[in-house]
C-alpha positions as CSV (number, residue, x, y, z in Angstrom):
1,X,9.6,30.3,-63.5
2,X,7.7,33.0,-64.6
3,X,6.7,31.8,-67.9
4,X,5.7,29.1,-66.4
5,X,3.1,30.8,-64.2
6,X,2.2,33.4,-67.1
7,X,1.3,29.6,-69.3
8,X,-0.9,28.5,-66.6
9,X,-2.4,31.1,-66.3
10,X,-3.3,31.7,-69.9
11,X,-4.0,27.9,-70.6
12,X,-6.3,28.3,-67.4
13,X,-8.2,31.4,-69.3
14,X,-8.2,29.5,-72.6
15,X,-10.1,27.0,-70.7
16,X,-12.4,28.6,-69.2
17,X,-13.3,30.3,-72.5
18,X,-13.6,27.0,-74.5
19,X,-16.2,25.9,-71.4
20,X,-17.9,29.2,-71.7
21,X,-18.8,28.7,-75.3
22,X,-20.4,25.4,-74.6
23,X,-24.1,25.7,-74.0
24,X,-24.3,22.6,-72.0
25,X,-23.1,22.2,-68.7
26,X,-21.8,18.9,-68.5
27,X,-23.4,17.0,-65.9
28,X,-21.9,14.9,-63.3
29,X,-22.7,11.3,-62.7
30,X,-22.2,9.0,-60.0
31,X,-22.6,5.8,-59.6
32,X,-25.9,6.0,-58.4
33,X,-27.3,8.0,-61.1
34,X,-26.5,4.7,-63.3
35,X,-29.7,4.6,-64.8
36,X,-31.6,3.0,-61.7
37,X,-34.5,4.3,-60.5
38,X,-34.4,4.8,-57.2
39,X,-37.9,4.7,-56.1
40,X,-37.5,0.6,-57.5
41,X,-33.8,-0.1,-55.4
42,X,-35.7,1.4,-52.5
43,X,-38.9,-0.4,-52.7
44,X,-36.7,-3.8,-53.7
45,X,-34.8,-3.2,-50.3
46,X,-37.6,-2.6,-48.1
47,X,-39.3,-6.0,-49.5
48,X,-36.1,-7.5,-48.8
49,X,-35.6,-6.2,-45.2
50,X,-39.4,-7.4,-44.9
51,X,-38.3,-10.9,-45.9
52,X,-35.1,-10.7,-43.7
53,X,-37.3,-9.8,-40.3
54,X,-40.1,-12.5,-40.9
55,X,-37.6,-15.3,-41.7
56,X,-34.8,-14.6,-38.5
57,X,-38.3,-14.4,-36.8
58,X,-39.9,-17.8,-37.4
59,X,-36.1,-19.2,-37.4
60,X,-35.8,-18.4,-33.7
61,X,-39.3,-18.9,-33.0
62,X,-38.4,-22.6,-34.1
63,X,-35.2,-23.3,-32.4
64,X,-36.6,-22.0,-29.2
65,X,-39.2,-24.1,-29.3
66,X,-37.1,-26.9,-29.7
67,X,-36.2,-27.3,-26.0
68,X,-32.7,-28.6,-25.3
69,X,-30.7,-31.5,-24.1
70,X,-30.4,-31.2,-20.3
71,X,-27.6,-34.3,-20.0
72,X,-27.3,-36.6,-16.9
73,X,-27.1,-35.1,-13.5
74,X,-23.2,-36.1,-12.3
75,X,-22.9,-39.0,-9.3
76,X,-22.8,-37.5,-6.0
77,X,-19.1,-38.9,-5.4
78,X,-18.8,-37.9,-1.6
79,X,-14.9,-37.0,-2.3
80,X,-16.4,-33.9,-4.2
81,X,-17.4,-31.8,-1.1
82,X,-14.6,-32.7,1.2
83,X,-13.6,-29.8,3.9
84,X,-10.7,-30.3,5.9
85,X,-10.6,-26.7,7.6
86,X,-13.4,-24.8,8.7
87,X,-14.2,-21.3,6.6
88,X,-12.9,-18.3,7.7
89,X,-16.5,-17.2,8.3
90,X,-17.6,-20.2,10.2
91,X,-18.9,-23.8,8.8
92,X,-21.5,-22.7,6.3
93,X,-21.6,-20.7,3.8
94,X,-21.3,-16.8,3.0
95,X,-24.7,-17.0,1.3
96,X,-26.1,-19.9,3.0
97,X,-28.6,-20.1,5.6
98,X,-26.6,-20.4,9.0
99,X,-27.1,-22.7,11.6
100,X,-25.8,-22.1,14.5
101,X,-27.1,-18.2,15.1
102,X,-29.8,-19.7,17.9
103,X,-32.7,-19.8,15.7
């Protein structure tokens, strides 16, 4: 176990050695240091975001417009409104205007 820590560490050394003697750090690149230029992607976004607002704007400044279907009002079946027992808070209702309070 110990030669293996005393190779480590001399590989580690050797490496850092062979890295000192380069003059060039090497440098790091990500994927958004492709070669784009940024100044362009954020420019292309912004036109694009632009284009995005002024379109979902007109869209729902048309459908609104529009108006809708209101459909046919139902038939006034008088089975529909049927009471059999009196509320417990008297014969009209809770937000109703009531009737029998001597006005």
């Amino acid at each position: 176990m110990a030669t293996a820590i005393v190779r480590s560490a001399l590989s580690r050394a050797a490496a850092i050695r062979a890295a000192s003697r380069t003059s060039v750090a090497p440098k790091r690149r990500f994927s958004s240091s492709a070669g784009h230029d940024d100044a362009y992607e954020a420019a292309k976004w912004e036109k694009i975001t632009y284009l995005g607002i002024v379109s979902c704007t007109a869209l729902a400044a048309y459908v609104l417009s529009k108006g809708h279907h209101h459909g046919e009002d139902p038939p006034a079946y008088p089975y529909m409104h049927i009471r059999n027992k009196e509320f417990p808070w008297g014969p009209d209702g809770l937000f109703e205007v009531k009737h029998n309070e001597g006005h």
